[in-house]
C-alpha positions as CSV (number, residue, x, y, z in Angstrom):
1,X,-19.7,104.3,-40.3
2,X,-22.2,105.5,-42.6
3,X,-22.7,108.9,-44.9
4,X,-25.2,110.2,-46.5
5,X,-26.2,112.6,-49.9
6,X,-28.5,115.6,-50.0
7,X,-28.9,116.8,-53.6
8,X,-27.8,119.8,-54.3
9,X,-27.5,122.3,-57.6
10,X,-24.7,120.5,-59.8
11,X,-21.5,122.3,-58.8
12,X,-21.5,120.4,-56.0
13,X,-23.6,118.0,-53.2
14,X,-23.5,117.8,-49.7
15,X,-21.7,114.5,-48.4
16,X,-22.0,113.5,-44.6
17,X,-20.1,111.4,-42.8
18,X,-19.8,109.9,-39.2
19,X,-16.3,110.9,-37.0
20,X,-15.1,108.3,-34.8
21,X,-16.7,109.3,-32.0
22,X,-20.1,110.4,-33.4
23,X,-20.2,113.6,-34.8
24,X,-21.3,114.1,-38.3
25,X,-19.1,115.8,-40.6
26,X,-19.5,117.6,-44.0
27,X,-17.4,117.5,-47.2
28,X,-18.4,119.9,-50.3
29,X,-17.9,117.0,-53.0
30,X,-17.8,118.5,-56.5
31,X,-17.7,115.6,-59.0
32,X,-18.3,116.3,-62.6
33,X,-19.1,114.0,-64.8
34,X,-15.8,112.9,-67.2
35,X,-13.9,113.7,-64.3
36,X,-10.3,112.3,-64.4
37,X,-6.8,112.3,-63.0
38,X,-5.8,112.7,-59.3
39,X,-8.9,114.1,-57.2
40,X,-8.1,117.5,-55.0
41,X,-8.7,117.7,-51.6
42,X,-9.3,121.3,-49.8
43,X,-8.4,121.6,-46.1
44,X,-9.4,125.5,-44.9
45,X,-7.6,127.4,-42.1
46,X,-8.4,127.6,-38.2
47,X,-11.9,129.3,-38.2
48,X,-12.5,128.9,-41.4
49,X,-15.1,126.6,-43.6
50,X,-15.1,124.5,-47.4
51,X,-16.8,127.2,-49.2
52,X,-13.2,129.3,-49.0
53,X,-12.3,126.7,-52.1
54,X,-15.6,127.2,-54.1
55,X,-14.0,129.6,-57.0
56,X,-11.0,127.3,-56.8
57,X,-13.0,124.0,-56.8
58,X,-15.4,125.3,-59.6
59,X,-12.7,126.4,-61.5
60,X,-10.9,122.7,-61.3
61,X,-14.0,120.9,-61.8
62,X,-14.7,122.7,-64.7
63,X,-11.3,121.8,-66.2
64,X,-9.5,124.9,-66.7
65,X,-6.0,124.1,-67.5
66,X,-6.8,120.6,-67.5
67,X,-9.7,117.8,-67.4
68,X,-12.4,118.3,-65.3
69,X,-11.6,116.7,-62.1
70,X,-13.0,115.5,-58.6
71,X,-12.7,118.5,-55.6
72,X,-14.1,117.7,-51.9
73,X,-13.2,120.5,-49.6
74,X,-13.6,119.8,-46.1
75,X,-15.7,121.3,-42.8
76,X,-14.0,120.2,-39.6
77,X,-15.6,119.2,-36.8
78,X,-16.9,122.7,-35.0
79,X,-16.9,124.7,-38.3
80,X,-19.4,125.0,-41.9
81,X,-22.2,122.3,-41.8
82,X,-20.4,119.9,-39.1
83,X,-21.8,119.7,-36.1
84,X,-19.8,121.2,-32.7
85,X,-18.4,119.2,-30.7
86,X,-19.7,119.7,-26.9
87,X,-15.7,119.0,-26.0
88,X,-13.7,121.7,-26.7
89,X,-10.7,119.8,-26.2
90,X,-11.0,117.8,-29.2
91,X,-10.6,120.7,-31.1
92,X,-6.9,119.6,-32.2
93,X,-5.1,119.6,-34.8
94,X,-4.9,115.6,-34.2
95,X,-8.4,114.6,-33.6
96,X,-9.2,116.6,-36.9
97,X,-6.4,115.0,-38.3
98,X,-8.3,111.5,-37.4
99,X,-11.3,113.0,-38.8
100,X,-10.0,113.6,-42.2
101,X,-8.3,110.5,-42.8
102,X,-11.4,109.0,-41.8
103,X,-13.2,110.9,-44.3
104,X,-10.7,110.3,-47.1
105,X,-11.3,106.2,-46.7
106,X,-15.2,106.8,-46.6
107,X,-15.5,108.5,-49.9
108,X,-12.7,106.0,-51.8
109,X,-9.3,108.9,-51.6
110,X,-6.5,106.6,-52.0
111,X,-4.5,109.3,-53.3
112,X,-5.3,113.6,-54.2
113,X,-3.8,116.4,-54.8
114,X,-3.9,118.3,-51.5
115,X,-4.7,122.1,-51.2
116,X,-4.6,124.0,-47.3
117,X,-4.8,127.3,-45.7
118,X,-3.0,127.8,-43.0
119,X,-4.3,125.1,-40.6
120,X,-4.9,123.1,-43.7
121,X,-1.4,123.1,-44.3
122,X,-0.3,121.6,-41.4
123,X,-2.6,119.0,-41.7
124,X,-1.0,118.4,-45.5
125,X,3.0,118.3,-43.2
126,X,1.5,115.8,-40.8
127,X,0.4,114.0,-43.4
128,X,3.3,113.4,-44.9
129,X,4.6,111.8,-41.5
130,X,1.6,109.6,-40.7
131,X,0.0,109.0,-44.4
132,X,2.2,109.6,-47.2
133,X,0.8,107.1,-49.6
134,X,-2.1,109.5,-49.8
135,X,-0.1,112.7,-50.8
136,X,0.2,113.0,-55.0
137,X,1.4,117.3,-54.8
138,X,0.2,119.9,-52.2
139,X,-0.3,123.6,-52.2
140,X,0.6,125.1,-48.8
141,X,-1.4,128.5,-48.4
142,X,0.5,130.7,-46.4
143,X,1.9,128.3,-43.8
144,X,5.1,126.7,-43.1
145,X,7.2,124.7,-40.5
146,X,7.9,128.8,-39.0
147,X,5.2,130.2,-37.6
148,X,5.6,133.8,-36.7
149,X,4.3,134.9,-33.2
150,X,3.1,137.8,-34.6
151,X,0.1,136.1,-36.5
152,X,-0.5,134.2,-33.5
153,X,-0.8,136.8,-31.5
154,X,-3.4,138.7,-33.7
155,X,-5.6,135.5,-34.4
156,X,-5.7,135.1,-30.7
157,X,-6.9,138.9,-30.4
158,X,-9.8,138.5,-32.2
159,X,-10.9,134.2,-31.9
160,X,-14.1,134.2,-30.4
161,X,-14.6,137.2,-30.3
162,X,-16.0,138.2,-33.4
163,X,-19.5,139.5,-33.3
164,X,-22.6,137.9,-35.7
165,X,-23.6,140.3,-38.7
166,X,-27.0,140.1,-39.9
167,X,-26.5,141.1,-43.5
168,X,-23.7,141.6,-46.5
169,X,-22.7,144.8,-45.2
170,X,-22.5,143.9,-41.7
171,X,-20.3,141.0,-42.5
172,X,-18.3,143.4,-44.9
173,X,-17.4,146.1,-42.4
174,X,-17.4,143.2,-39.6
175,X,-14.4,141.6,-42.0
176,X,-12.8,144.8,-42.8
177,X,-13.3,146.0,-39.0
178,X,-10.5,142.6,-38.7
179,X,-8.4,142.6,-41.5
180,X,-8.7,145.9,-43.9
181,X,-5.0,146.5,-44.2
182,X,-3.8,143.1,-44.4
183,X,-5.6,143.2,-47.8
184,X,-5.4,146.2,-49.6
185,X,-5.4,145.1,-53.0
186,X,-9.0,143.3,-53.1
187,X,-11.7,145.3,-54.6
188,X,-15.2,145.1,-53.1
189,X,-16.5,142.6,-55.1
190,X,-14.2,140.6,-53.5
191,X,-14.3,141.8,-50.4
192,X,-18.0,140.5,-50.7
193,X,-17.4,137.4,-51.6
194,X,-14.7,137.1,-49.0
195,X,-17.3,137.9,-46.9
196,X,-19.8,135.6,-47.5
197,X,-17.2,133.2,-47.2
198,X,-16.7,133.7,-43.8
199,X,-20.2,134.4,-42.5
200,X,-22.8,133.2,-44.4
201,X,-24.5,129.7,-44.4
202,X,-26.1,127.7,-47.0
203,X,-29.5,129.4,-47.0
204,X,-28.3,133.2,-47.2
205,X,-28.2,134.1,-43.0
206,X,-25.1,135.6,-42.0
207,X,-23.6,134.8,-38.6
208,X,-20.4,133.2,-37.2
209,X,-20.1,129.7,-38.8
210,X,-17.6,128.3,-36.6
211,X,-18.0,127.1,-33.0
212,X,-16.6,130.3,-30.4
213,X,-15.7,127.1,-27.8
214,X,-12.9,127.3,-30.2
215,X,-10.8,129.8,-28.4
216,X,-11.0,128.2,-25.3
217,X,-7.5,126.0,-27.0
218,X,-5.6,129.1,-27.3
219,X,-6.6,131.2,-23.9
220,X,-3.1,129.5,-22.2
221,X,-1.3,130.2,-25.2
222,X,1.7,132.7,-25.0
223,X,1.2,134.3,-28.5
224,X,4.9,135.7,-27.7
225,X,6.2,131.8,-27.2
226,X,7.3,130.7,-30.8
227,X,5.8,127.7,-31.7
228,X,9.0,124.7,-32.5
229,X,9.9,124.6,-35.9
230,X,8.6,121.9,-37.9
231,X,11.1,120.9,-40.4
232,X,11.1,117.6,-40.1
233,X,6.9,117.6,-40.8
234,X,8.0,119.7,-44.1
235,X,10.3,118.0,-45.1
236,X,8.4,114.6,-45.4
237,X,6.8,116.5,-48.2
238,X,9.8,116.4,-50.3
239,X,9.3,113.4,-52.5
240,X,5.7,115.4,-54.1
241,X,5.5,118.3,-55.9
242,X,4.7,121.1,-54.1
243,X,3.5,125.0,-54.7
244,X,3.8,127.8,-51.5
245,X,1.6,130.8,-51.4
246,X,2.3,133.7,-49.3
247,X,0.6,136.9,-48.9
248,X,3.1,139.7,-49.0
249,X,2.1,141.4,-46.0
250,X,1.6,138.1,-44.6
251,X,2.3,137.8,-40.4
252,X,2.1,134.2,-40.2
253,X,4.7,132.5,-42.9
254,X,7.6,135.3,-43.6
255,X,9.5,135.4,-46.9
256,X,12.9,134.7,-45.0
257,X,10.7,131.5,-44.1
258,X,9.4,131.0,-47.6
259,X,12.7,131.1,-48.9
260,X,14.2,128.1,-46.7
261,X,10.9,126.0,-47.7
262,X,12.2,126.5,-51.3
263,X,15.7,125.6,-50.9
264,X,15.1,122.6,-48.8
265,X,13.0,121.2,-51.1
266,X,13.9,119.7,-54.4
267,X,10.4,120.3,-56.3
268,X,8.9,123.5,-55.2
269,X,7.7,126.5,-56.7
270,X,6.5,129.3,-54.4
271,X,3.9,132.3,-55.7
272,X,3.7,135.7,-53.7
273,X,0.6,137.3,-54.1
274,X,0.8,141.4,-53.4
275,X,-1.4,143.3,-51.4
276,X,-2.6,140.7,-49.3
277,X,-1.8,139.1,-46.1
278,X,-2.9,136.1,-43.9
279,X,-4.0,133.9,-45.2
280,X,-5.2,134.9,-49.4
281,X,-8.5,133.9,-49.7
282,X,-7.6,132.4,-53.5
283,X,-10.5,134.3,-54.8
284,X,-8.7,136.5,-57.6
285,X,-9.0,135.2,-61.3
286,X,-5.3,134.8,-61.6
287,X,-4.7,133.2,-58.1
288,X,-7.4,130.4,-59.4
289,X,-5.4,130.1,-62.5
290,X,-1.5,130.0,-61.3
291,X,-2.9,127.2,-58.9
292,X,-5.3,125.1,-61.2
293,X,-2.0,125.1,-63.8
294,X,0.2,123.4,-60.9
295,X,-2.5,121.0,-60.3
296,X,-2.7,120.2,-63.9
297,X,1.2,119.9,-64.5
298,X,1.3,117.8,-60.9
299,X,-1.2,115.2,-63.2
């Protein structure tokens, strides 16, 4: 397995790596120079791509609340700058699973702070079963071992089916056209940014940056079918220090939920944000800050 480096202004580069059955991957690896302590590792949510974690990763490699420190956020296979895989079916939650892990070893992760969204953070539970050598703390954005049909049901309504924009505004109103009043408290700077996020690539053109084959794993879902609790995945996290966000209005990870996830385990601090809802984009000034002070008190 080989990767490559494409230079890149110095907030971040481009790394590329080879999966185990060919495709390449991308990894947003921001690495400051005097970086120090444990590295962070980003892991976005289903449709979802590593520049969600650019305020974030900006924020951690610039030091605030702490040394500057190392931040890769990754693309999976089918979304961002990796390439799509022309089998739908290996869009799992295992084969990505493989993909990070595979990643991790190629650019020298023994051990990180780990941060995921929603899909992200069940990819931080599973690794606590399969790899837990490489888990140092972990925030879990708006996910737990509950997932509420509800959110299911509304990310199926609208996976693959959401309709390129050609420009800011297009994406804006395309966004808002999705999610308006699970967010009511961002402002429209935000909901730009939120928006560019989500649909546009690394030379400015706006379209839909994750593959649509996607949807074809969740057409034989019943969204009304709860999916089985995973406790046991959770708690294999309870030996690191852990932080759990949750949107208020959020449909996917309910407070009752939330509350459980604190009790059961021994270090973990949970942080409602209001006015938003599944999953917060962790955009907001004091969002970046409540998390890059657990990442500095985790070490």
């Amino acid at each position: 397995m080989t990767a490559s480096t494409i230079a890149e202004p110095p907030a971040f580069t481009h790394r590329y790596y080879t999966s185990a059955d060919g495709l390449r991957l991308h990894v947003r690896d921001y690495a400051p120079q005097g970086a120090v302590g444990v590295p962070v590792v980003c892991l976005s949510g289903l449709t979802r791509n590593s520049t969600d974690f650019d305020p974030l990763a900006q924020a951690l490699a610039g030091g605030l609340h702490g040394a500057p420190r190392r931040v890769l956020a990754f693309d999976y296979r089918g979304r961002g700058l990796s390439a799509h895989d022309p089998d739908w079916q290996k869009y799992t939650l295992a084969v990505e699973h493989g993909d990070i892990l595979r990643g991790l070893a190629e650019f020298s992760i023994e051990q990180a702070t780990f941060v995921g969204t929603s899909r992200g953070g069940l990819h931080i539970m599973l690794m606590g079963v399969l790899s837990p050598a490489v888990l140092h703390a972990a925030v879990l954005n708006d996910i737990g071992p509950v997932i509420e049909p509800k959110g299911i049901a509304r990310i199926c309504g609208y996976l693959g089916k959401t309709r390129s924009p050609t420009s800011l505004e297009e994406a804006v109103a395309a966004l808002k056209a999705t999610v308006r009043d699970d967010f009511p408290a961002l402002s429209e700077a935000e909901w730009e940014i939120f928006a560019r996020q989500t649909f546009m690539d690394e030379q400015g053109h706006f379209g839909v940056r994750y593959d649509p084959a996607l949807s074809k794993q969740f057409e034989a879902l019943n969204p009304n079918q709860p999916f089985p609790p995973a406790w046991p995945q959770f708690e294999a996290l309870a030996k690191i220090p852990l932080l759990v966000v949750r949107g208020d209005r959020s449909d996917l990870l309910s407070d009752e939920t939330l509350r459980e996830m604190a009790a059961r385990h021994p270090n973990c601090e949970t942080y409602t944000i209001a006015g938003q809802g599944h999953a917060p984009p962790l955009i907001e000034a004091p969002v970046i800050a409540r998390l890059c002070q657990f990442i500095a008190k985790a070490g």
